[in-house]
C-alpha positions as a Python dict, from the first residue, in 0.01 Angstrom:
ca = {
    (1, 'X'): (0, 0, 0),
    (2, 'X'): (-283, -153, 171),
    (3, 'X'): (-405, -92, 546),
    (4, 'X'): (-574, -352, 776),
    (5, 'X'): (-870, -248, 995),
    (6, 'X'): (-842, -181, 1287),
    (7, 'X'): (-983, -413, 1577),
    (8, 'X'): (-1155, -124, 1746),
    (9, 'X'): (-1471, -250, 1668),
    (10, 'X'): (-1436, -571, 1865),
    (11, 'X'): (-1473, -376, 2209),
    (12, 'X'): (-1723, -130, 2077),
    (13, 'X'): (-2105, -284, 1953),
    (14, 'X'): (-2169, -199, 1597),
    (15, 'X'): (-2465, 56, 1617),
    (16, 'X'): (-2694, 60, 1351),
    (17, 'X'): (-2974, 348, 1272),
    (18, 'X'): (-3299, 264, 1261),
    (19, 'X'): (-3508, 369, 927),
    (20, 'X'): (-3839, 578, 1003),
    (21, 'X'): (-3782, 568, 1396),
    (22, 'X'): (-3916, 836, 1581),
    (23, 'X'): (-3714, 943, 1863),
    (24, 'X'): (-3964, 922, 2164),
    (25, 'X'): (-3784, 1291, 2354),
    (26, 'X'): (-3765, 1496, 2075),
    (27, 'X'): (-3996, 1321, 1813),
    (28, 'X'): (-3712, 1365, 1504),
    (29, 'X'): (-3696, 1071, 1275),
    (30, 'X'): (-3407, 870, 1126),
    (31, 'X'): (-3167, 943, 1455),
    (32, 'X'): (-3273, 635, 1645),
    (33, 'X'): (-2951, 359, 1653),
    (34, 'X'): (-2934, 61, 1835),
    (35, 'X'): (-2730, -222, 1973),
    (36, 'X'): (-2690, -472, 2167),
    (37, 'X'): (-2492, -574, 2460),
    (38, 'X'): (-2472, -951, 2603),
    (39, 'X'): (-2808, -994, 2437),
    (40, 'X'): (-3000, -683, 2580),
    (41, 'X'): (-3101, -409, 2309),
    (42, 'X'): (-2997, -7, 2390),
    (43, 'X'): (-3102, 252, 2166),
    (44, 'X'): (-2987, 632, 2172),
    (45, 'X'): (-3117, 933, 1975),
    (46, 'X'): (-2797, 1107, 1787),
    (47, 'X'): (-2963, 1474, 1797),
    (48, 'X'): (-3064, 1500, 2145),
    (49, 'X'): (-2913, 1247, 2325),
    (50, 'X'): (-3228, 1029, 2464),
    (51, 'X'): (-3076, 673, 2563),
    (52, 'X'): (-3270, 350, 2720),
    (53, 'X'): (-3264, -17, 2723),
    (54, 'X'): (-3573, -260, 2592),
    (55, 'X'): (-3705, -590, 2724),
    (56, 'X'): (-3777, -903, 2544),
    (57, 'X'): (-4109, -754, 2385),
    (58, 'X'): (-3918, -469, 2250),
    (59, 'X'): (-4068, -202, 2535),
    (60, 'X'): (-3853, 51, 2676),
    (61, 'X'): (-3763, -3, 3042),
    (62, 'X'): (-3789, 279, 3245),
    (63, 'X'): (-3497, 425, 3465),
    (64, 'X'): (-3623, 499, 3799),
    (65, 'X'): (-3657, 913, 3833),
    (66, 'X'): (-3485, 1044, 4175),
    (67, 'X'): (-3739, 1127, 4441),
    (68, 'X'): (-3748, 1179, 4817),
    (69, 'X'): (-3859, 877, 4864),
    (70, 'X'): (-3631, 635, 4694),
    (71, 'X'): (-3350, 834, 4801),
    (72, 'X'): (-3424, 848, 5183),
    (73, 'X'): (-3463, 515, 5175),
    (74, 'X'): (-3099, 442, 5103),
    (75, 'X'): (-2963, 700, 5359),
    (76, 'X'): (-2969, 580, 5694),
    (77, 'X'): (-3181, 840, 5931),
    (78, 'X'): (-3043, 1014, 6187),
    (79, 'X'): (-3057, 864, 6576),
    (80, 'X'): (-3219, 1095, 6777),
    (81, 'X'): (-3284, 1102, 7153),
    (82, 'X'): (-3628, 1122, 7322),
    (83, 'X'): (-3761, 1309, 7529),
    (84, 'X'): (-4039, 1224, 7819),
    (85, 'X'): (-4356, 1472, 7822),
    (86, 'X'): (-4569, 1501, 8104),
    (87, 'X'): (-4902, 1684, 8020),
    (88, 'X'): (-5096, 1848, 8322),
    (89, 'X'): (-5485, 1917, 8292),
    (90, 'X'): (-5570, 2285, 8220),
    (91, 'X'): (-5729, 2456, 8550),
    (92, 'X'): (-5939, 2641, 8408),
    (93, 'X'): (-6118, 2464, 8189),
    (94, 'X'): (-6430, 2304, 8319),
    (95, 'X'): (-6529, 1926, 8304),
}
């Protein structure tokens, strides 16, 4: 009796490893695969789990790391309400 393949591999991109790669996280070689997805190449590390996505020249493209600033800048800040000050000159200090 014979069996058909399945058509899993339609949705899923065929990954394929990389010989001699060296993963750039954990520096082990032959666990680099890659693929592509609508024409942009991803590549993952099967040991420690380093993913990214490369440009047109092949360079990795960096994900932005979290940070005070790029994260305040999407929350909006909070209104507060001012307050007048009125400063008066010091008696006893001489002019």
């Amino acid at each position: 009796m014979m069996t058909t393949p399945s058509n899993s591999t339609d949705t899923e991109p065929k990954k394929r490893f990389i010989a001699g790669a060296v993963c750039p996280a954990c520096e082990t070689i032959d666990t680099i695969r890659m693929w592509e997805v609508d024409g942009v190449p991803h590549r993952d590390c099967v040991k420690c789990g380093y993913g990214d996505t490369l440009n047109a020249d092949g360079n990795s493209i960096p994900n932005e790391l979290v940070t005070r600033v790029n994260v305040s800048a999407l929350k909006k800040p909070k209104e507060t309400t001012g307050q007048a000050l009125q400063f008066f000159p010091n008696p006893k200090l001489k002019k």
